[in-house]
C-alpha positions, 0 to 999 in steps of 0.5 A: 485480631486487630491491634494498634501500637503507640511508639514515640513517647517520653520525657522532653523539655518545655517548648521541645518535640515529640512524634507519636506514630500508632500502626495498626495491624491484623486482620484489616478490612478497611480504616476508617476515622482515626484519632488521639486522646490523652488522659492525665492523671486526674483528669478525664480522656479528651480527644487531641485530634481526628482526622477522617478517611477522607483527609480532613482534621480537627483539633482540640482548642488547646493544641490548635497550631502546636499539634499537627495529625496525619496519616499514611493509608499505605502504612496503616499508621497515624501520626500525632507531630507535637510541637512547642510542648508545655508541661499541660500537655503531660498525658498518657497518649492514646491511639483510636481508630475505627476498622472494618475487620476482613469479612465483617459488615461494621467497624469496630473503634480499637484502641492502643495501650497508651504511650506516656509524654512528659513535659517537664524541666 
């Protein structure tokens, strides 16, 4: 089985920080485009984040220059750095990658259980 982890969540004031990390282990053959979501109450899922294999990134519109994605390949991990935090940003957080398991010819998209940011004074 392959399995992601969220770490890094929690309560944090108005303009404060937060680093969400999301390790994948199992039976990896190989990790492929990598993402962040989140879902607050209410709402529908949307993409925070992706950075691909390759290193390039993109951003939702609302968390352009205050959210920076990563990665470390070595570590099979990425990383969601949240800078300037605004109440609009309380969310469930969620972790996606997509994995080419050991002996399989496709990749799968996982996902992580969730981990809760809230921004709030």
């Amino acid at each position: 089985q392959v399995q992601l982890v969220e770490s890094g969540g929690g309560l944090v004031l108005p303009g404060g920080s937060l680093r969400l990390s999301c390790a994948a282990s199992g039976s990896i053959f190989s990790i492929y485009n990598m993402a962040w979501h989140r879902q607050a109450p209410g709402k529908q899922r949307e993409l925070v984040a992706g950075i691909t294999s390759g290193g390039s990134t993109n951003y939702a519109d609302s968390v352009k220059g205050r959210f920076t994605i990563s990665r470390d390949n070595a570590k099979n991990t990425v990383y969601l750095q949240m800078n300037s935090l605004k109440p609009e940003d309380t969310a469930v957080y969620y972790c996606n990658a997509d994995i080419q398991r050991r002996g399989s010819y496709t990749s799968i998209k996982y996902w992580g259980q969730g981990t809760q940011v809230s921004v709030s004074s």
